[in-house]
C-alpha positions in Angstrom: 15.9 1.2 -13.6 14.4 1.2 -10.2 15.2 2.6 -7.0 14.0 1.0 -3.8 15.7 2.9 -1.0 15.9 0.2 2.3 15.1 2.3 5.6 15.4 1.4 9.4 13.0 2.6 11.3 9.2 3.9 11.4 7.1 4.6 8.4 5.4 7.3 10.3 8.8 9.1 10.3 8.9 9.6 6.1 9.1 13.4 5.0 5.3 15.2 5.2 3.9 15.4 2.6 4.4 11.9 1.4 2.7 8.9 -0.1 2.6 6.1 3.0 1.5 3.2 1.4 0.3 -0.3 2.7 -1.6 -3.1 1.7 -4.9 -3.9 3.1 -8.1 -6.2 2.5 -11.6 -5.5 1.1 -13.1 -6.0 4.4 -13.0 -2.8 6.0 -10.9 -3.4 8.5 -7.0 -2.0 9.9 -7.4 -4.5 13.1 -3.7 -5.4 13.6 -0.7 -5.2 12.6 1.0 -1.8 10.9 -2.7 -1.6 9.6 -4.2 -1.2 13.9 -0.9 1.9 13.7 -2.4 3.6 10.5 -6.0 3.2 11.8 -5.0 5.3 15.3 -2.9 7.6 13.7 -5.4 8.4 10.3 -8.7 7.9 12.0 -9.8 10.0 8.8 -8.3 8.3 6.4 -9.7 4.5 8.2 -12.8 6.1 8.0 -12.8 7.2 4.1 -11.4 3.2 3.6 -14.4 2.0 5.5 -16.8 4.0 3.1 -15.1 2.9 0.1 -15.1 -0.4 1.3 -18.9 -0.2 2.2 -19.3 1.5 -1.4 -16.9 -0.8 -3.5 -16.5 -4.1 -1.8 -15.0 -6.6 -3.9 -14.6 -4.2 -7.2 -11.8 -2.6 -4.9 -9.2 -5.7 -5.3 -6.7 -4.5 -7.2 -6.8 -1.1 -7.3 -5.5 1.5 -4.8 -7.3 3.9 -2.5 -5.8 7.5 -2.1 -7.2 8.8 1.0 -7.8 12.9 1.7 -4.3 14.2 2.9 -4.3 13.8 6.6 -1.6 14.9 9.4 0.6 16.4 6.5 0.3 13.1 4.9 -1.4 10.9 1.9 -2.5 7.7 2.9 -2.6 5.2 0.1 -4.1 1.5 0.3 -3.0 -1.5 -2.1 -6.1 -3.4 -1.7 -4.1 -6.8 -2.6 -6.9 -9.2 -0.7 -10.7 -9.8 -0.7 -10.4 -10.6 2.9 -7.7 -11.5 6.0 -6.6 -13.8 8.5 -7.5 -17.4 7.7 -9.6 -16.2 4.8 -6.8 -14.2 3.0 -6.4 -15.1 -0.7 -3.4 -17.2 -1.6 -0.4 -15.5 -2.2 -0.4 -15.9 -5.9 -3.6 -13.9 -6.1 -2.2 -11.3 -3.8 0.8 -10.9 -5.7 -1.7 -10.5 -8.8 -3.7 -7.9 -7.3 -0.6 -5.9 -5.9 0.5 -5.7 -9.7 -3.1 -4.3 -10.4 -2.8 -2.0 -7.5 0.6 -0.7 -8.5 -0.2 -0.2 -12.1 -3.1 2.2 -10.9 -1.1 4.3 -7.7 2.0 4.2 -10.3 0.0 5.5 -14.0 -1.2 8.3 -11.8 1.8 9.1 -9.3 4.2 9.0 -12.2 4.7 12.6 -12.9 3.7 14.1 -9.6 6.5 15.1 -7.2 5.1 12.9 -4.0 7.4 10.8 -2.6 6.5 7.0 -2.2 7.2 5.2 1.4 6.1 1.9 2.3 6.0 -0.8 4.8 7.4 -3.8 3.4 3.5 -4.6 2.3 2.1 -7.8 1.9 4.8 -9.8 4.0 3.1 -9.2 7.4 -0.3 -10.6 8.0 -1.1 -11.7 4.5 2.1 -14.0 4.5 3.9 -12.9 1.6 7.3 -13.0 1.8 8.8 -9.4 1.0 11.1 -10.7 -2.0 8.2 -12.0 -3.9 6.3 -8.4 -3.5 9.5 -6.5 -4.1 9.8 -8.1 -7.7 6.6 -7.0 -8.6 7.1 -3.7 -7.5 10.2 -3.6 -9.3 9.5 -4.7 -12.4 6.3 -2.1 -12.3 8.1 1.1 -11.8 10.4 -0.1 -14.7 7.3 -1.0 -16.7 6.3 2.6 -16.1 9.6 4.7 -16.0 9.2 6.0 -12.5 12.5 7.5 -11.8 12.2 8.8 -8.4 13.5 6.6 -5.2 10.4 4.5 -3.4 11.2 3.8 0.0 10.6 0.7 2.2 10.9 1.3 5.7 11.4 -2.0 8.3 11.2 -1.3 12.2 
C-alpha cells in the first residue's frame, strides 16, 4: 500500500540527492509559480526542459523529464499539460497525462534508491485540486509496488 508522507515546509529543503518533482506544460516555460522557484534555483535543469521542449513538443505530454542532477539534486518534470494559463488542458486531461507521466518516472524509479519529493503538483496554476491528483498518484505506486515513502511538501 502506498505511503505519501505530508510535509510542512519548502520543497527545496528534501534530503540531497533526491527526486524533486513537479508538473509543468509543454511550452517551455517555469514563468510563475513553484515552477519561476525551480527555474532560478536549476537554471540547468530549465535549460535542458527548454531543449526537450524545443526537441519534443507535444510528444512530451505524458511522460516525465529527468533532468542532469543539479545542486545535489534530480529535477524531474510531470509534463501533465500541452500548454498554461488560460490555454491549460481541462483537468480531466491533466489528470490523464499525470497517470502517463507517473507510470513512466514510477516503471523506472521503482527499484532505485532516490527518494521521491513533490510539490502538491497539478493543484497550483493548472487548477487541479490536490485530492484528485493524489488518487492517481496513489493508486499508481500501488499499481507498481513502490514501497518506499513519496513525499508532498506544502509551504
Amino acid at each position: 500500500m502506498a505511503t505519501i508522507l505530508n510535509v510542512k515546509g519548502s520543497l527545496f529543503d528534501a534530503p540531497k540527492g533526491s527526486l524533486l518533482i513537479h508538473a509543468v506544460s509543454t511550452k517551455s516555460v517555469w514563468g510563475s509559480g513553484i515552477a519561476l522557484q525551480f527555474k532560478a534555483k536549476f537554471p540547468e535543469s530549465f535549460e535542458f526542459y527548454q531543449e526537450m521542449c524545443k526537441k519534443e513538443g507535444m510528444f512530451l505530454l505524458g511522460t516525465t523529464i529527468f533532468c542532469p542532477p543539479e545542486n545535489d539534486y534530480n529535477v524531474t518534470a510531470l509534463v501533465t499539460s500541452l500548454d498554461y494559463g488560460d490555454r491549460k488542458d481541462s483537468m480531466a486531461s491533466i489528470i490523464r497525462n499525470t497517470r502517463f507521466a507517473l507510470q513512466n518516472l514510477l516503471w523506472l524509479e521503482k527499484d532505485r534508491p532516490t527518494e521521491l519529493h513533490s510539490c502538491k503538483f497539478n493543484s497550483g496554476l493548472f487548477g487541479v485540486p490536490w485530492k484528485e491528483t493524489e488518487k492517481v498518484l496513489i493508486d499508481e505506486l500501488d499499481k507498481c509496488g513502490y514501497t518506499k515513502p513519496w513525499t508532498v511538501w506544502e509551504q
